[in-house]
C-alpha positions in Angstrom: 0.0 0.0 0.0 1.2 3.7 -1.0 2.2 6.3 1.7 0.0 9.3 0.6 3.3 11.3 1.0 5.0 9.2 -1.3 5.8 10.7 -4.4 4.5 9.2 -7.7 6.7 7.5 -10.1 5.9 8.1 -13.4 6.7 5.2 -15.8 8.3 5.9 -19.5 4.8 5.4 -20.9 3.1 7.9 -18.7 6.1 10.5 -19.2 5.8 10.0 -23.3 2.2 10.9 -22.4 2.8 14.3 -20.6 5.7 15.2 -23.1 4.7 13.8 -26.8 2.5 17.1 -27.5 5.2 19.4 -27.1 7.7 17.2 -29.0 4.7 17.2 -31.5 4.7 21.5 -31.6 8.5 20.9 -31.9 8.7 18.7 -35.0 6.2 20.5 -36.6 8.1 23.6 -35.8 10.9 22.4 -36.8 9.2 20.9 -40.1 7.7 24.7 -40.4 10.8 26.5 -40.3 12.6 23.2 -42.8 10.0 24.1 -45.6 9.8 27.4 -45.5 14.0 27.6 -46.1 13.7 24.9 -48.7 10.8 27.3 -50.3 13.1 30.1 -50.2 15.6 28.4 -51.6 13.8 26.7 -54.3 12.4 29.9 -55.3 15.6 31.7 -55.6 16.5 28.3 -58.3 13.4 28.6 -59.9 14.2 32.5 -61.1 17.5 32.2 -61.8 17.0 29.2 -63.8 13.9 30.9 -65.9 16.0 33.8 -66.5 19.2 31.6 -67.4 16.5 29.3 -69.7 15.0 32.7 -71.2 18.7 34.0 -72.0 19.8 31.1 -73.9 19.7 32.5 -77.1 21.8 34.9 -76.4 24.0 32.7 -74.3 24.1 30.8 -77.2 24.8 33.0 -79.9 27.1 35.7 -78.2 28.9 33.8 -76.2 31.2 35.8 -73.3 31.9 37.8 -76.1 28.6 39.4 -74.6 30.4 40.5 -71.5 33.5 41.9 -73.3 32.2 43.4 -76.3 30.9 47.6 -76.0 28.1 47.3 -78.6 24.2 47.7 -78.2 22.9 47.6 -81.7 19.6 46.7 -81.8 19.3 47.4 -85.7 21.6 44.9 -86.5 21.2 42.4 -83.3 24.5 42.8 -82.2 24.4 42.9 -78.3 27.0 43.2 -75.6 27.2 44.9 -72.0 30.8 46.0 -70.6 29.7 49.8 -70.5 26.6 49.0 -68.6 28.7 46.8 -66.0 31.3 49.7 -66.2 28.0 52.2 -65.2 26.8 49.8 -62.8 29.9 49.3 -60.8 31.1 53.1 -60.8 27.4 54.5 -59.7 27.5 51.8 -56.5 31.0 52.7 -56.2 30.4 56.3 -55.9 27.2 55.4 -53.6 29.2 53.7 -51.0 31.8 56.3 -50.6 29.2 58.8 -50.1 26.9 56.6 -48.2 29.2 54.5 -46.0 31.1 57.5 -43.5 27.9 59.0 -43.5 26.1 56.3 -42.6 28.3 55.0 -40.0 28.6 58.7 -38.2 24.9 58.8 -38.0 25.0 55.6 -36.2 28.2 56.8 -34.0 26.1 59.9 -33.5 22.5 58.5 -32.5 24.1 55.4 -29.8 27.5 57.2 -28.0 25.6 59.5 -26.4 26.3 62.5 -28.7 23.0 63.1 -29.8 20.0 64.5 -26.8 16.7 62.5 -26.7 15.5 65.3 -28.5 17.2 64.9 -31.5 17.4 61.1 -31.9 13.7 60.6 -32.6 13.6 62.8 -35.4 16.3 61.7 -36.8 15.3 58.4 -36.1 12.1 58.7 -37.6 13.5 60.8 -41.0 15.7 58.1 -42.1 12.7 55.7 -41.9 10.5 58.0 -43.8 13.9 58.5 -46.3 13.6 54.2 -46.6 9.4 54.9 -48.0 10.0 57.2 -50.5 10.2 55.1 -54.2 12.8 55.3 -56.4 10.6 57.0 -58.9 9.9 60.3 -56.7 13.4 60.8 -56.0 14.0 60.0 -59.7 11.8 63.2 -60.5 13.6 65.1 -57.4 16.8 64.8 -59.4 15.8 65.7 -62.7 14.1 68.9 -61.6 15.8 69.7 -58.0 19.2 68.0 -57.9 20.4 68.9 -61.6 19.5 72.5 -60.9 21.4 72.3 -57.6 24.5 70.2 -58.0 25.6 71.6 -61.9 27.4 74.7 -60.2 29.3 72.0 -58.5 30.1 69.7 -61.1 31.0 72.7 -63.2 33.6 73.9 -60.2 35.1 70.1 -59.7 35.1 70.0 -63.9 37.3 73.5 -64.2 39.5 73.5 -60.9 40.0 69.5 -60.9 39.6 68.3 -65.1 42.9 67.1 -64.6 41.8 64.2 -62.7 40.7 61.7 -65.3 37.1 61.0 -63.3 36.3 65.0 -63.7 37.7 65.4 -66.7 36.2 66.1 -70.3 33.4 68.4 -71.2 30.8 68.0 -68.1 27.2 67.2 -68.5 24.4 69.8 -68.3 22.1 66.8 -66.7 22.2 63.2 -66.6 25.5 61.8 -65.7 27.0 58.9 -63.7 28.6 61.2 -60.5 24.5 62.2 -60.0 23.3 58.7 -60.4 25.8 57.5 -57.2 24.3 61.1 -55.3 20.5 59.8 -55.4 21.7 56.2 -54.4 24.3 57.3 -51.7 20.7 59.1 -50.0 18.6 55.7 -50.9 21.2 53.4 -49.2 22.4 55.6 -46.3 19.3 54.8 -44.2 19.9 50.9 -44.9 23.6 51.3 -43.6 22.7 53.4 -40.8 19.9 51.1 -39.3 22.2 48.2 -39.4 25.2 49.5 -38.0 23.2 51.5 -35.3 21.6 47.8 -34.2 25.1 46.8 -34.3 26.4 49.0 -32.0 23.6 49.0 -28.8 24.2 45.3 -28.8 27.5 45.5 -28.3 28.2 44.6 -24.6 28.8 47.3 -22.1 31.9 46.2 -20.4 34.0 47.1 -24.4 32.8 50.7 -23.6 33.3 50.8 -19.6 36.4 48.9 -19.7 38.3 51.1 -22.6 36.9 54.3 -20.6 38.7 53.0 -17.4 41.4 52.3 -18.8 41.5 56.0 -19.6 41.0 55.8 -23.2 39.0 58.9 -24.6 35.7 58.6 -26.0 37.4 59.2 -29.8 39.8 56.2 -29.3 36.8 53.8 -27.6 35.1 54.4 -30.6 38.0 54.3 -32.9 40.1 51.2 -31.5 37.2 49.3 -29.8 34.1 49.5 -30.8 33.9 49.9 -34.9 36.4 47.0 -34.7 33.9 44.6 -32.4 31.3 45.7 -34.5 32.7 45.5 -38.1 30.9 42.1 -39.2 28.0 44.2 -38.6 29.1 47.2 -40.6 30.6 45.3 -43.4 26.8 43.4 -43.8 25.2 46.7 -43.9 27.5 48.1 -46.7 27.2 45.1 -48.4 23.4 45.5 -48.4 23.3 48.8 -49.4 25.8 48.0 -52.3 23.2 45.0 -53.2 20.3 47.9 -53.3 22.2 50.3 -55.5 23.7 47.4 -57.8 19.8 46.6 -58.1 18.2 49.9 -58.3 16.4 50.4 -61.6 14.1 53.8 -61.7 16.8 56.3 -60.4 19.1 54.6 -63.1 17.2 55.0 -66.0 15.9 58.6 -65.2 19.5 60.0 -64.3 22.0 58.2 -65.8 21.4 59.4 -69.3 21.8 55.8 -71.0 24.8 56.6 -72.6 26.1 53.1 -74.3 29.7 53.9 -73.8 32.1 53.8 -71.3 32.9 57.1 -69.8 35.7 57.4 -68.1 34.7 60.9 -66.7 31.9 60.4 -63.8 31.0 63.8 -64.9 29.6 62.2 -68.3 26.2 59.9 -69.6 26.5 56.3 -69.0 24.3 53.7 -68.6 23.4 50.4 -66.0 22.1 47.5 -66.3 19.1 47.9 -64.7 18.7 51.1 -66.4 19.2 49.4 -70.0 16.4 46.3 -68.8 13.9 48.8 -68.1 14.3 51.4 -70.7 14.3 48.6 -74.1 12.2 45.6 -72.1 9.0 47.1 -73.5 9.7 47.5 -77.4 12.4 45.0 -77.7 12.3 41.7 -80.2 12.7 37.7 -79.7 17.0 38.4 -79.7 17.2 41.6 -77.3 14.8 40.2 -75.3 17.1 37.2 -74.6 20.0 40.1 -74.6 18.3 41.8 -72.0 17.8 38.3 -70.0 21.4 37.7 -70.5 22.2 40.9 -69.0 19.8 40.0 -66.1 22.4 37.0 -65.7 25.2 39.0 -65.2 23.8 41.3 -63.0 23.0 38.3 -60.3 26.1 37.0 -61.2 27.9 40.8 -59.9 25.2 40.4 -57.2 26.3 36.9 -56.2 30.2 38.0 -56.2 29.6 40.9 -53.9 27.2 38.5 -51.5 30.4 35.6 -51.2 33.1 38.5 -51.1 30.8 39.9 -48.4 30.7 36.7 -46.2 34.1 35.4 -46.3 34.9 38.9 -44.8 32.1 38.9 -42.5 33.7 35.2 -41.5 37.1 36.3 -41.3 36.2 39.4 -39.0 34.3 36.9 -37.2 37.4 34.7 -36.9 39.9 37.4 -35.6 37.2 38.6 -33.0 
């Protein structure tokens, strides 16, 4: 006979009992999660591999040739893309080097205490309402505000500095490749500042408190202790805002002037392949069409280079820290 004090034993069976609907929420969880990367994944294959089966053609008949070659000839179906990777490449160049100090001294600014409440959530709440506006409006913006603004500028960097090859030549009245990186440095700044600002309030406290006490200013905790604990961080959020301005396709074909040559001056037309896809997609034939898709294919390619160059830094960062 059982003491009414004694405790009760439960048996394997009964404990399978009490337990097998949570291990039930966590294989279907489990399961869940399992699909929808598979999805994800599979859906990433499935465009890719339309756009590489709709390119074929072009694959086919132009070879890498398509890659290397400077004509766009849609007359004569002669099709080839090194001036729009040239524009592409330059205009996200230009991008990050506006975007990426700026970017990262907002951050600095809004979590090291050098900005008052007051100012935070403004700022805060600007860059947000920067991330909402489409591509289009700022397009417009820049053909009717920014030209206006900026061609005093361009004129003074063309006359004072035309000896530097990227200023030099005769500089545009409007559409050129220096204006192109402008409007995507402001698209991409808001990207790189969220991310690095996350990046830096989760770093732990005792990095800032320790450098501090060991009487390091505020300028060397940030400078020798802080960027560098935080750099995966940073590098992932330049490496997404590259992604978005490699990808951009309405501010490129408004402002870049579609200019099928390769400039050397940023001062001068060019033209990007997202801007070339959406200004000939609607009125092109059977060939350019799979051109166009071809072009499409080198464009992930550039995107998928940047992505792996951006991991195995992220990695080796990792590594060190």
């Amino acid at each position: 006979m059982t003491s009414a004090n004694q405790p009760t034993r439960l048996t394997g069976h009964s404990l399978e009992k009490q337990t097998s609907p949570a291990r039930v929420l966590d294989v279907g969880f489990w399961g869940l999660t399992l699909l929808l990367a598979i999805s994800a994944g599979a859906v990433l294959i499935w465009v890719i591999a339309q756009t590489a089966i709709a390119a074929m053609p072009a694959i086919q008949q132009f070879g890498l040739g398509f890659i290397w070659g400077t004509t766009w000839d849609p007359v004569n179906n002669i099709y080839s893309v090194l001036p729009q990777i040239y524009g592409t490449l330059v205009t996200a160049f230009i991008a990050l080097v506006i975007a990426v100090p700026l970017g990262i001294g907002v951050a600095i600014f809004l979590t090291e205490g050098f900005a008052p409440n007051w100012v935070t959530t403004p700022i805060a709440f600007a860059i947000e309402l920067i991330v909402a506006i489409p591509s289009v409006v700022l397009g417009i913006w820049g053909i009717f505000v920014l030209i206006p603004a900026i061609r005093p500028f361009f004129n003074f960097l063309n006359s004072y500095f035309g000896w530097i090859p990227i200023f030099g030549g005769r500089a545009s009245i409007g559409n050129s490749l220096l204006l192109v990186g402008l409007v995507l440095a402001i698209m991409i700044v808001p990207i790189i500042i969220s991310i690095t600002r996350s990046t830096f309030e989760v770093l732990p406290p005792y990095l800032r408190n320790g450098s501090l006490a060991l009487g390091a200013t505020r300028w060397e905790t940030i400078l020798r202790v802080l960027i560098p604990s935080g750099l995966s961080g940073i590098v992932s959020s330049v490496m997404l805002g590259m992604g978005r301005a490699m990808g951009e396709t309405m501010v490129a074909a408004m402002l870049v002037g579609n200019a099928n040559r390769i400039n050397i001056s940023w001062l001068r037309p060019g033209s990007t392949i997202t801007g070339l896809i959406a200004s000939q997609f609607g009125e092109a034939g059977r060939t350019q069409v799979a051109a166009l898709m071809y072009a499409g294919v080198v464009l992930m390619l550039l995107s998928l280079v940047v992505n792996i160059l951006a991991e195995l830094v992220i990695r080796r960062f990792q590594n060190i820290e």
